[in-house]
N, C-alpha and C positions, 0 to 999 in steps of 0.2 A: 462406545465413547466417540462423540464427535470430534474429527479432527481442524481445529482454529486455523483457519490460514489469515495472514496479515501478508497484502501484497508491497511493494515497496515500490515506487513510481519513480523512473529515472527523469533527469532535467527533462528531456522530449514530452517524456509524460504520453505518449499516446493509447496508454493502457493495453498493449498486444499481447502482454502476458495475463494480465487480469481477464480480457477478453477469452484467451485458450483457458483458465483457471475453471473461469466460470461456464465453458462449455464442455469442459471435462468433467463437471461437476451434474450437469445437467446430465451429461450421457451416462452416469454413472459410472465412468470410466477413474474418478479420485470418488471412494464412497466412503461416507459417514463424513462428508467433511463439510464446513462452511467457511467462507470468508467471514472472517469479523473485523477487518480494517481496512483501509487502506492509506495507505502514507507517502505523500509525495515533500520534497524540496521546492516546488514551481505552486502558488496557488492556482495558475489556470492550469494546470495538470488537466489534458483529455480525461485521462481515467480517472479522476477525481469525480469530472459529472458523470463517467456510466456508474460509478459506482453509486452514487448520489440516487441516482434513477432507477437503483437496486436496493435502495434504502441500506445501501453496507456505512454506516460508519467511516470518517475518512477526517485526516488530519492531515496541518501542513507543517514543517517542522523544518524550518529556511536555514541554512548554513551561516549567515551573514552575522549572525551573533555569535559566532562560534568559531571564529577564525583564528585566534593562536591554539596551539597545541592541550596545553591542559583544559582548554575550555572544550578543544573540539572533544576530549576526551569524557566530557559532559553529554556532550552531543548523543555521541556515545552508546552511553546506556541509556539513555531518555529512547532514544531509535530502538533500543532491544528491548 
């Protein structure tokens, strides 16, 4: 069974984790797995475009509508 990775992209966004995700994946050093997302807060998210350029699926999902508590609580589970 394939294991789904969905990486999460912080504000910087520089994709360093995506970057080691996807080179542990290649060395077969994470096996049976794929990246099937990627999801940043920042549209110009670095890893937004490696991931682009890896054809992974990638989403932006901004904070700024989700600023009082019950709403961030929305946030929330849309993010998981």
């Amino acid at each position: 069974m394939v294991k789904r990775i969905a990486v999460l992209i912080s504000n910087k966004g520089t994709g360093s984790n995506l970057s080691a995700i996807l080179q542990a994946l290649e060395a077969k050093k994470i096996k049976n797995g794929q990246v099937v997302v990627v999801v940043s807060d920042k549209k110009d998210a670095y890893g937004l475009i490696t991931a682009s350029k890896k054809n992974i699926p990638t989403e932006v999902l901004t904070l700024k509508s989700y600023k009082n508590f019950k709403v961030r609580k929305k946030y929330d589970i849309r993010l998981a």
